[in-house]
N, C-alpha and C positions, 0 to 999 in steps of 0.2 A: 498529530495526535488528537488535536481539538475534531476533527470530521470522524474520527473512531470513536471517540467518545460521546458526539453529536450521534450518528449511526447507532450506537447500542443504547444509549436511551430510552433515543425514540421508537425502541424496535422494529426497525424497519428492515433488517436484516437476518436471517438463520443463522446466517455463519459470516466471520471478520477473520479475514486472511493476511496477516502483515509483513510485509516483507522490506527488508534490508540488508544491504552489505555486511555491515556491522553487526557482528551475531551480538554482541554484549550487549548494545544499546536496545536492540533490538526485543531483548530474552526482559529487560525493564519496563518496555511497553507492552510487551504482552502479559508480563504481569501486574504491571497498572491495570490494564484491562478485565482482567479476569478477577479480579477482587472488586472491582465494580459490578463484574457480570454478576454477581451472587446474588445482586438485586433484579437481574434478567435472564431467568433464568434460561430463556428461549434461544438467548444466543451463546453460539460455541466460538472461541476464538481459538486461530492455532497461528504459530507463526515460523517462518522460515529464510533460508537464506536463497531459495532458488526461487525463481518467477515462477516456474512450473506449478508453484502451489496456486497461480490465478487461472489454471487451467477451465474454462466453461463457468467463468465468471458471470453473473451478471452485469458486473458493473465493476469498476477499478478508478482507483482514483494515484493519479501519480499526483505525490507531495513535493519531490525532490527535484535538483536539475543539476546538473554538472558544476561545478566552480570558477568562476569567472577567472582567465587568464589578465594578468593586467595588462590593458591595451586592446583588450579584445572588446569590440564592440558587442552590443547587445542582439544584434543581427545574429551576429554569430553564435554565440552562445543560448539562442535560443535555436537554431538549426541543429547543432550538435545537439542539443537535449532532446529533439524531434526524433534524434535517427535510434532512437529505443520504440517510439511508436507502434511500428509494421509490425515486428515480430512481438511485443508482447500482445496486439489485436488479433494475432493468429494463436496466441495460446488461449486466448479468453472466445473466440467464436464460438459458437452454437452448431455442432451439424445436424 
């Protein structure tokens, strides 16, 4: 939440796309945000539960990583949080 709120600040963004599993948590950050946006007025926020919304992003920032199984090394569970990479850098490229 701190790097969307760091981003609309500093207007350095048109538009803040937020995405999470968790539609409820999710429906609070977006509206934490947009009662800040009133003081910015330049950026739109919308938020969603599908990645599709980072469709020809500029830029994406992943926050989150899967949950550490106990006993699972840190190898690992950073490999597993990798394997979301490929295909969200194909929703976000440029043609």
């Amino acid at each position: 939440m701190a790097i969307s709120q760091t981003i609309l600040t500093q207007d350095i963004a048109d538009e803040i796309a937020l995405v999470d599993v968790i539609a409820d948590k999710l429906r609070g950050k977006m509206l934490d945000l947009r009662h800040a946006a009133a003081f910015f007025p330049h950026t739109t926020i919308s938020a969603s539960v599908d990645y599709s919304s980072t469709v020809g992003s500029d830029l994406v920032i992943v926050t989150a990583r899967a949950r550490q199984i106990p006993g699972e090394s840190r190898l690992n569970l950073v490999q597993g949080t990798c394997l979301c990479f490929p295909w969200l850098f194909r929703l976000s490229q440029r043609l």
